[in-house]
C-alpha positions as CSV (number, residue, x, y, z in Angstrom):
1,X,112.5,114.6,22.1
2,X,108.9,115.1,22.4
3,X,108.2,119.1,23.9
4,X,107.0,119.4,27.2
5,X,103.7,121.1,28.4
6,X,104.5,124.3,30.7
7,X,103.4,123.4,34.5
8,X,99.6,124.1,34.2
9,X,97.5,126.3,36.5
10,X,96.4,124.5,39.6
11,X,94.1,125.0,43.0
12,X,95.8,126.7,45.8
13,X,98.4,124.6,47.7
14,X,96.3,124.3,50.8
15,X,93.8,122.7,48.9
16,X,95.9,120.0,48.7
17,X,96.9,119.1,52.3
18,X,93.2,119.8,53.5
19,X,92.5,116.9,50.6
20,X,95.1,114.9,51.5
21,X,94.1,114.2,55.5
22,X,90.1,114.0,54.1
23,X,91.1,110.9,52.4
24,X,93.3,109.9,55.2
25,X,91.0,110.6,57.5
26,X,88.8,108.4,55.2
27,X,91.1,105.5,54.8
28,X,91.5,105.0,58.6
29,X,87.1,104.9,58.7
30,X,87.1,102.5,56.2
31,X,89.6,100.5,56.4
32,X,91.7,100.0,59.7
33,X,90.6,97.2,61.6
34,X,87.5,96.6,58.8
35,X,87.1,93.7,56.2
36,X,87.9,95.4,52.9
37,X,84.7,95.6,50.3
38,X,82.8,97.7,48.0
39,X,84.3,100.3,50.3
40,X,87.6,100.2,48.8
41,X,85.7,101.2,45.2
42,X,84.1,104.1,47.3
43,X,87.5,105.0,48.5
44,X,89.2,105.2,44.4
45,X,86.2,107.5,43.2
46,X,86.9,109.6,46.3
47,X,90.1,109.9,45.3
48,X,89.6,110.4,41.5
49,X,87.3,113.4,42.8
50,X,90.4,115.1,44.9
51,X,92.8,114.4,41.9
52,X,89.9,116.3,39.5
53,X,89.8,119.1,42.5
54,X,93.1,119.8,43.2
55,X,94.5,119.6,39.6
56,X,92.2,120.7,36.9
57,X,94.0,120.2,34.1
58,X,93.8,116.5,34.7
59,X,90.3,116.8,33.6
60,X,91.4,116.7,30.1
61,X,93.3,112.9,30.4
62,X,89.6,112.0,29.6
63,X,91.1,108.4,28.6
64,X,93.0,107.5,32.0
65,X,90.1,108.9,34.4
66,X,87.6,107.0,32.4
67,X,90.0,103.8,33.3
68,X,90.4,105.0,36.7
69,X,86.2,105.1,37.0
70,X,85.9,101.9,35.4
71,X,88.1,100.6,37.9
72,X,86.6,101.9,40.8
73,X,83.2,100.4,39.7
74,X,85.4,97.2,39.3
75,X,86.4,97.6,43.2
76,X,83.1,98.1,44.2
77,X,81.7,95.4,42.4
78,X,84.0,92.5,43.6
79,X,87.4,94.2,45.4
80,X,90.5,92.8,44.0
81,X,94.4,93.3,44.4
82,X,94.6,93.2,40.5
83,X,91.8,95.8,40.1
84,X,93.3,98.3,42.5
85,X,96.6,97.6,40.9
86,X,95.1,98.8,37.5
87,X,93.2,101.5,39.4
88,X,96.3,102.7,41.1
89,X,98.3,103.1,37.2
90,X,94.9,104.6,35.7
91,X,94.8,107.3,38.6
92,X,98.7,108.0,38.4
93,X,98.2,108.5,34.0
94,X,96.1,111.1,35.1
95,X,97.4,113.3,37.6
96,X,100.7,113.3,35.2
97,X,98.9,114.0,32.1
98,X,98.3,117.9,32.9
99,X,102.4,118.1,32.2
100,X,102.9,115.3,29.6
101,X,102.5,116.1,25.7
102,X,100.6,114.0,23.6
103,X,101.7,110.5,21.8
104,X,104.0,109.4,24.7
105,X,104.8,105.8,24.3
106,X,104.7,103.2,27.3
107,X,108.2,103.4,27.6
108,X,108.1,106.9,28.4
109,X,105.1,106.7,31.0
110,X,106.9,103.3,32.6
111,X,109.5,105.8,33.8
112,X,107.4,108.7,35.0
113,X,105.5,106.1,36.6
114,X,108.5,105.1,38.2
115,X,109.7,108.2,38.7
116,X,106.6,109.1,40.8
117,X,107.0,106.0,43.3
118,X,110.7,106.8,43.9
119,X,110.3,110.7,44.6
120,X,107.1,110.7,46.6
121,X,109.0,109.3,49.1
122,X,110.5,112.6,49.7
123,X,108.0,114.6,48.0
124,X,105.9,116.2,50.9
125,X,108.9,117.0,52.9
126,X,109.8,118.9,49.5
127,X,106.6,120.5,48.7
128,X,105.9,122.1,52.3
129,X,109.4,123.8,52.0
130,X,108.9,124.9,48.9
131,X,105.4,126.2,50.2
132,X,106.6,127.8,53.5
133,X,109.8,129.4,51.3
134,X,107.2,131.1,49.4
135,X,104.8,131.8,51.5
136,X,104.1,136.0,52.1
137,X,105.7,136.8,55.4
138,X,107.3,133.7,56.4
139,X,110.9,134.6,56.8
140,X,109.5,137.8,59.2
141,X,107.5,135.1,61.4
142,X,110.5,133.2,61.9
143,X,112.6,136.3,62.5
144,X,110.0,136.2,65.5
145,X,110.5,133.2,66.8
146,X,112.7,134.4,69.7
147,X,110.0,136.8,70.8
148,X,108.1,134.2,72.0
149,X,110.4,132.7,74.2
150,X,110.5,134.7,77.5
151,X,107.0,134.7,77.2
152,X,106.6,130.4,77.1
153,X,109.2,129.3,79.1
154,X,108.5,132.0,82.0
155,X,104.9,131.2,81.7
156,X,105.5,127.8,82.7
157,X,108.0,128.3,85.4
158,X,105.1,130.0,87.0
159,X,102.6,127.0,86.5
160,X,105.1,124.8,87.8
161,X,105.2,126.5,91.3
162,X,101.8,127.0,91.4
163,X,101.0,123.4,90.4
164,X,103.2,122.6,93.5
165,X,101.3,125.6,95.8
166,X,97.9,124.7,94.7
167,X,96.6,121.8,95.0
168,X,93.2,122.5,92.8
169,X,95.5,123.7,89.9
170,X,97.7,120.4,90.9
171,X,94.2,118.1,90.7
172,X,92.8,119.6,87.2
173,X,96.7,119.7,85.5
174,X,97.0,115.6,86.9
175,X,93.5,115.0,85.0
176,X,95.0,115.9,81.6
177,X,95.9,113.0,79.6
178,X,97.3,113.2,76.4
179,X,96.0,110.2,73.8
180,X,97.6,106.9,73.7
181,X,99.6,107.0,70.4
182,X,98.6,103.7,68.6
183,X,101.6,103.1,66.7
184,X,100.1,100.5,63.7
185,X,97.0,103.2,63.2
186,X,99.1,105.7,63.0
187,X,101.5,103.8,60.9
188,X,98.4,103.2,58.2
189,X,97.9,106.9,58.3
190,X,101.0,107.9,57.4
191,X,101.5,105.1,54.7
192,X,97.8,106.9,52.9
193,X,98.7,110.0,53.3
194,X,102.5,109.5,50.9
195,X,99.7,107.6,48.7
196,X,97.7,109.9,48.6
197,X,100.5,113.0,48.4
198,X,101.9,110.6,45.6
199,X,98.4,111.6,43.7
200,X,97.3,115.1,44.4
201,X,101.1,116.1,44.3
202,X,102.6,114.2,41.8
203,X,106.6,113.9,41.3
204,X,107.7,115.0,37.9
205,X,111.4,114.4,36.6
206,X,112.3,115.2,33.0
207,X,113.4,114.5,30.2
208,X,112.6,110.9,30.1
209,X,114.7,108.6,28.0
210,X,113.2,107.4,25.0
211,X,114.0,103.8,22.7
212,X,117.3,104.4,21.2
213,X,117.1,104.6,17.4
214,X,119.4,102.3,15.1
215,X,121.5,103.5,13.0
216,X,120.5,102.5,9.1
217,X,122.9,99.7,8.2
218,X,124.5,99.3,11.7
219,X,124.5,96.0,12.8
220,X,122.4,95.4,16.3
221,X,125.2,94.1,18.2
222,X,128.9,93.3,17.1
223,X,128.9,89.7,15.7
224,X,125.7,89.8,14.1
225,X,126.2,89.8,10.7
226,X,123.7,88.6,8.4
227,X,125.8,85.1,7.9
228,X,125.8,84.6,11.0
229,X,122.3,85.3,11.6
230,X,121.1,83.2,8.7
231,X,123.5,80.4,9.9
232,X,121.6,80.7,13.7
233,X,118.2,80.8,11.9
234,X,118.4,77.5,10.1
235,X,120.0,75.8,13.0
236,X,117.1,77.1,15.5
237,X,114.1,76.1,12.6
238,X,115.9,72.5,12.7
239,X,115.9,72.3,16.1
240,X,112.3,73.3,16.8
241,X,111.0,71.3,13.7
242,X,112.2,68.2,15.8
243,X,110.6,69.4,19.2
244,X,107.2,70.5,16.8
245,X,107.7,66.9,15.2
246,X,107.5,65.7,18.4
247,X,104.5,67.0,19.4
248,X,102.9,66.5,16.5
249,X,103.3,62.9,17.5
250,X,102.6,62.8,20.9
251,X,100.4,65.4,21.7
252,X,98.6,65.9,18.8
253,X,98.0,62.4,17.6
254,X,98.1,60.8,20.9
255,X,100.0,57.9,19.3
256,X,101.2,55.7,22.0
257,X,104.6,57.3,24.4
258,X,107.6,55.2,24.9
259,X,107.5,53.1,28.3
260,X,107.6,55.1,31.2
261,X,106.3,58.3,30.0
262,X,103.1,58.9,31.0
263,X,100.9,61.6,28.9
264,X,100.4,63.6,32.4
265,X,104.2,63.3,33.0
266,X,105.0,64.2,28.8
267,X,102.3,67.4,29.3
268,X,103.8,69.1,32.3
269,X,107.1,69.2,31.8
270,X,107.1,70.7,28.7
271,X,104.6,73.7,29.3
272,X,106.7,76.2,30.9
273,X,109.9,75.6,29.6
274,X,108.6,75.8,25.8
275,X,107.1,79.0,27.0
276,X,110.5,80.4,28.0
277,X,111.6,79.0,24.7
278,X,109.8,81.2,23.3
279,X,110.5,84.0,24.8
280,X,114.1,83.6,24.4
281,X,113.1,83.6,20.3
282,X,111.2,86.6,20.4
283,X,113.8,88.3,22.1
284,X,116.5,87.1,19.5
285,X,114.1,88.5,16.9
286,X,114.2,91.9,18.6
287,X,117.9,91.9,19.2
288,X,118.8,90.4,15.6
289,X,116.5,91.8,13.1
290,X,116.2,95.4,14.4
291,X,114.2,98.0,12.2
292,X,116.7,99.4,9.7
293,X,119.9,96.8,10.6
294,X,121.3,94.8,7.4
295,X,120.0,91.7,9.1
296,X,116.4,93.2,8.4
297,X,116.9,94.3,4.9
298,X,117.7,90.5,3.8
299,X,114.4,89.1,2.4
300,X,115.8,85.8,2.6
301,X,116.6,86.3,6.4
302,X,112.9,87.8,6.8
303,X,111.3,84.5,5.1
304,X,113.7,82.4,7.7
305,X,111.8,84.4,10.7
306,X,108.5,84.2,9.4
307,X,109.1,80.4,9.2
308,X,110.5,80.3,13.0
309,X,107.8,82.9,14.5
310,X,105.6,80.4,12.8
311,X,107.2,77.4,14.8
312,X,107.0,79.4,18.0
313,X,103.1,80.0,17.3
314,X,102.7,76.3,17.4
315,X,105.1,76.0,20.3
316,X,103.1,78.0,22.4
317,X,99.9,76.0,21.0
318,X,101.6,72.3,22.0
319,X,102.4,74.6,25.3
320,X,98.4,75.5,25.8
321,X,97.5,71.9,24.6
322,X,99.9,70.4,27.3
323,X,98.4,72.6,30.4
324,X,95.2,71.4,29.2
325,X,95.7,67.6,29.2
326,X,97.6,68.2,32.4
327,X,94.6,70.1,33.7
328,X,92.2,67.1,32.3
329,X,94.0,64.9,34.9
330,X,94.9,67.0,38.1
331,X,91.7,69.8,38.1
332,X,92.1,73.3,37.0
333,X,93.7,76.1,39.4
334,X,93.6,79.8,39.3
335,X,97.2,79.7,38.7
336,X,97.1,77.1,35.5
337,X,94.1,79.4,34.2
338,X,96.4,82.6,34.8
339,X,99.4,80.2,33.1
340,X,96.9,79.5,29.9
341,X,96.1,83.1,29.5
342,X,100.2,84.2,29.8
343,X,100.5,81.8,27.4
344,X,98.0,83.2,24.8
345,X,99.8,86.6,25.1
346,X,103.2,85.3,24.5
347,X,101.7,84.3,21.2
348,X,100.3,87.8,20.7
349,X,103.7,88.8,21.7
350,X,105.4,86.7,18.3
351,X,102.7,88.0,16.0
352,X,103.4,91.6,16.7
353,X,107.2,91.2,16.8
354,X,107.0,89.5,13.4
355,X,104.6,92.3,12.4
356,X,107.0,94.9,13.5
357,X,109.7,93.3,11.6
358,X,107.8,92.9,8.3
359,X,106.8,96.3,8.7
360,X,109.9,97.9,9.9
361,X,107.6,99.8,12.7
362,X,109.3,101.4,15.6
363,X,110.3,99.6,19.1
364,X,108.1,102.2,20.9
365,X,105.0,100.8,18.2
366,X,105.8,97.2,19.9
367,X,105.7,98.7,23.2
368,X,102.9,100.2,22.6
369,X,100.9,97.0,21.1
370,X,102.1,94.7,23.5
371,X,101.5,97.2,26.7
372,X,97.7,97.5,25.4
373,X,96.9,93.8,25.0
374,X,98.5,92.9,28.0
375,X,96.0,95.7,29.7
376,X,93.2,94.4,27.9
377,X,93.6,91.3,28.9
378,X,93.9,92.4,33.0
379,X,91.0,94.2,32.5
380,X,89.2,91.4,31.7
381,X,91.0,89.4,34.7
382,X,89.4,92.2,37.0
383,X,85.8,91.0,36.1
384,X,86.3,87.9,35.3
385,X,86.9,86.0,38.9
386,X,89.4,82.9,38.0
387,X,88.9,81.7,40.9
388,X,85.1,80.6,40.3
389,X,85.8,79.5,37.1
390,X,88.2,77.0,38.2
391,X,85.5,75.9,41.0
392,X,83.2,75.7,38.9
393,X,85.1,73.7,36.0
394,X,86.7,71.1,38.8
395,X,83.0,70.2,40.3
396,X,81.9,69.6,36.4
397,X,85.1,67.8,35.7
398,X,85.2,65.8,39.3
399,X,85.9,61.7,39.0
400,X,82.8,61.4,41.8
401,X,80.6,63.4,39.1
402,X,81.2,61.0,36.5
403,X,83.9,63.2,34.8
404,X,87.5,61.9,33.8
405,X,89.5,63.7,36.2
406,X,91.2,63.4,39.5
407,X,89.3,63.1,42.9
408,X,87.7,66.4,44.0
409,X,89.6,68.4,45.5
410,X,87.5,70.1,48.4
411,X,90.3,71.9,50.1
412,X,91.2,73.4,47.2
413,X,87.4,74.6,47.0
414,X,87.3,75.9,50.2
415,X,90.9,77.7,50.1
416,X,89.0,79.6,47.5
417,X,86.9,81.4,49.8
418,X,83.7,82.7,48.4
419,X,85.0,82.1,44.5
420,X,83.4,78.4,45.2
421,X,80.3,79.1,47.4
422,X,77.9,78.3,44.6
423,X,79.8,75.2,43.1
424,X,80.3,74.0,46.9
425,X,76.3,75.1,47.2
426,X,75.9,72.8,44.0
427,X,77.9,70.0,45.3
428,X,75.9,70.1,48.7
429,X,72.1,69.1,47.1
430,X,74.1,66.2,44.6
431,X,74.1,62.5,45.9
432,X,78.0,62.2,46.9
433,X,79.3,59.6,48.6
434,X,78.4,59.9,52.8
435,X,82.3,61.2,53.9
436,X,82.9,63.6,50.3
437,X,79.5,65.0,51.5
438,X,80.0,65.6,54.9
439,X,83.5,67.3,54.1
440,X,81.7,69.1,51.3
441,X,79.2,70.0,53.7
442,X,81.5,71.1,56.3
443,X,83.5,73.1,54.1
444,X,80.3,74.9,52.8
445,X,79.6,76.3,55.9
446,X,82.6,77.4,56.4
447,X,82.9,79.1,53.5
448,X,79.5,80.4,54.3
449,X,80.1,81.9,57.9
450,X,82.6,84.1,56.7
451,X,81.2,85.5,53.9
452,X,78.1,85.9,55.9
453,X,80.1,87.8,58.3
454,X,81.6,89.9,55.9
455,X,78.5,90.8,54.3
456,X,76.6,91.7,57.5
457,X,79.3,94.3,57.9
458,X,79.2,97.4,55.7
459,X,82.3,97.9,55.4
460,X,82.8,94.4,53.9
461,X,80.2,94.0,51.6
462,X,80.8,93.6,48.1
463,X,78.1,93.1,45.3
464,X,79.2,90.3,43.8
465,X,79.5,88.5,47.0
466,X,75.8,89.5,48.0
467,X,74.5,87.9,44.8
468,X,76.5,85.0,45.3
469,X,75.4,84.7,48.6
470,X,72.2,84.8,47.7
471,X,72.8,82.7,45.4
472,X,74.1,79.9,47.6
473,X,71.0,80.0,49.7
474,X,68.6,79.7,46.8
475,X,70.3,76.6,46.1
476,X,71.0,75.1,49.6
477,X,69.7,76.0,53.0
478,X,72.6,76.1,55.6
479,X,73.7,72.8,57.6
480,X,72.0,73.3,61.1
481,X,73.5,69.6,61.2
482,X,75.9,67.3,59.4
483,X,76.3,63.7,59.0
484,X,79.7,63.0,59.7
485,X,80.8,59.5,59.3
486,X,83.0,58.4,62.1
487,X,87.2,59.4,61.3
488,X,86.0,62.2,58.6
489,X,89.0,65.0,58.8
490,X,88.4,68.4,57.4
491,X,91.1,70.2,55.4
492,X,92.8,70.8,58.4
493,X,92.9,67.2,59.2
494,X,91.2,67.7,62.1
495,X,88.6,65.1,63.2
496,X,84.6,66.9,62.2
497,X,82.4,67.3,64.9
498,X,78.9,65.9,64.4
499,X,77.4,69.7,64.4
500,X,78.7,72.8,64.2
């Protein structure tokens, strides 16, 4: 077990609840009853600035705060629930660094991480006790306490009766009102501030448990020998040389399906499932051929895995090829985009488990390597918006733009929200037939309005959506009026008024 960094010197506790009820206090200006925008950016580098205050030792997790900045910029650029979701582990890595040692795994950190959500439930309630325990003075000022009794309660016997004798005390004590307690604003508050507590306070249990080590020679799990392992290996090469055979045919050399199957129908339902194939092999892998196990000593075993990661590679390839031709027919959503891009790391996944094998690295190396690709790849998700590129690949693709796919989907477009302002703004000065444009129109403006709306409030704005807006106009002035042909429905399926 990796040693431990002594608790590091920190500000002075009432640093931190001052801190903690400034961003609070900053939350419920920025956010409550607001649109959420570049504000929410603003908000994480506040944040990062109180974590840097009120624990400076965390100054020295150069590589999570740079993260946690990157981030913020992310959320100020274009606010997204992925982005603060990566902001939110970034910020957390670095108020636990100033007690972590160096070369933790992701393993490790997964369960401080966890560690930190579970107990800052409890952890302000904790931290004041422990603060008023140790406070100079505080047990005298409680022995107190009964000092001041006599003195409160007779004090307002007496403004009782004199409230009841005189009526000008009676007429300025019935003009004092107390403020309304709004229960969901105050709920908000109090859900920040054990955020917040979670940050500038954070909860850390030790030791954490680290990736068991095999034994040299042990067998992974009782049953696996290597005979049986080898036996499982050449069924499971057989069985996916027939599905890859298969696809090789089909999919591959589009040679003609038997009756009934269409290509559409032969594409999706094979995506997903292969993918959990896959898994399920890599998985095996781990469990089979751990570092150090007989299994993983055999070099004809080893040759047999190469052979079946190899198979899995091109499962997850007829996988990709399959969303593809599905997406060729019915349009491309943000969640087959998000499916093509799981299905790129699952590959990544087989090459380093079959790296790890060959090279008889260590399960917290594979942790490691597949933790950081995997955040790579979200950190491109948080500037890339899917979202646009799926609006803007559908209007391209569309069967009324002379492309091969299905009918444009406008609903989809406008369930998109500002993502598809400038492919809606491009659809609007094409020639479309008179009903697609008017609902292309109509959806447009709505789009429009709201980001409009949002923009013209600070709070709201967002840079991205500013030069997309901008954008939008430059390419199409709004719709004072549209030309709707008689029974048009929106996405609603409500009947379109003639203006708006």
């Amino acid at each position: 077990m990796k040693a431990f960094r002594p608790p590091p010197a920190a500000a002075p506790f009432w640093i931190k609840p001052v801190a903690a009820a400034l961003l609070v206090l900053a939350a419920d200006q920025l956010f409550y009853g607001h649109p959420v925008g570049a504000t929410l950016g603003m908000f994480a580098l506040l944040a990062i600035a109180a974590v840097v205050l009120v624990q400076p030792a965390a100054r020295k997790a150069w590589a999570p705060l740079l993260a946690a900045i990157f981030f913020a910029s992310v959320l100020i650029e274009a606010p997204s629930l992925l982005a603060f979701g990566l902001w939110i582990v970034a910020i957390a890595v670095a108020a636990l660094s100033a007690r972590v040692g160096r070369a933790e795994d992701a393993w490790r950190w997964l369960q401080r991480l966890a560690a930190m959500l579970a107990l800052g439930l409890v952890a302000p309630f904790r931290d004041f006790g422990r603060a008023r325990r140790r406070a100079p003075g505080s047990g005298a000022a409680l022995r107190r306490l009964p000092v001041l009794v006599l003195p409160v309660v007779g004090g307002m016997v007496f403004l009782a009766l004199f409230t009841a004798a005189n009526p000008v005390i009676a007429q300025a004590i019935g003009q004092w009102r107390f403020p309304e307690l709004d229960l969901p604003r105050t709920g908000f508050a109090v859900l920040v501030a054990f955020g917040v507590w979670m940050l500038l306070r954070p909860a850390f249990k030790r030791p954490p448990y680290g990736l068991p080590a095999p034994k040299p020679g042990a067998a992974p799990l009782p049953g696996l020998s290597v005979a049986s392992v080898g036996l499982s290996l050449v069924v499971f090469n057989a069985v996916f040389a027939l599905q890859n055979g298969l696809d090789i045919a089909f999919l591959w050399s589009r040679a003609p399906l038997p009756e009934g199957v269409s290509l559409a129908e032969y594409a999706h339902r094979g995506a997903y499932p292969l993918i959990a194939t896959a898994l399920l092999a890599g998985l095996f892998v781990l469990v089979a051929l751990a570092p150090g196990s007989a299994t993983a000593r055999s070099a004809w075993l080893r040759r047999l895995v190469v052979l079946w990661v190899a198979q899995n590679l091109f499962l997850v390839a007829s996988s990709i090829l399959r969303t593809l031709d599905y997406v060729d027919v019915y349009a491309l959503t943000r969640l087959r985009l998000a499916a093509l891009i799981w299905m790129v790391l699952v590959g990544v996944g087989l090459l380093l488990i079959c790296w790890r094998m060959l090279r008889g690295s260590s399960a917290a190396w594979l942790i490691n390597a597949n933790a950081a690709a995997a955040g790579l790849v979200l950190a491109a998700c948080t500037v890339v918006d899917l979202g646009a590129v799926a609006a803007a690949w559908n209007v391209r693709h569309a069967r009324e733009l002379g492309g091969n796919g299905e009918a444009l989907d406008v609903c989809y477009l406008e369930r998109l929200g500002d993502s598809s302002i400038v492919a809606l703004s491009q659809l609007r000065v094409t020639a479309l037939p008179p009903v697609l444009a008017a609902r292309v129109a109509w959806s447009r403006e709505t789009v429009l309005n709201d980001l409009t709306y949002r923009q013209s409030r600070w709070r709201g704005w967002s840079w991205r959506a500013e030069r997309r807006l901008d954008e939008a106009l430059a390419l199409a002035p709004r719709d004072r009026t549209i030309s709707v042909p008689a029974g048009t429905l929106d996405c609603r399926g409500v009947p379109m008024a003639y203006s708006r």
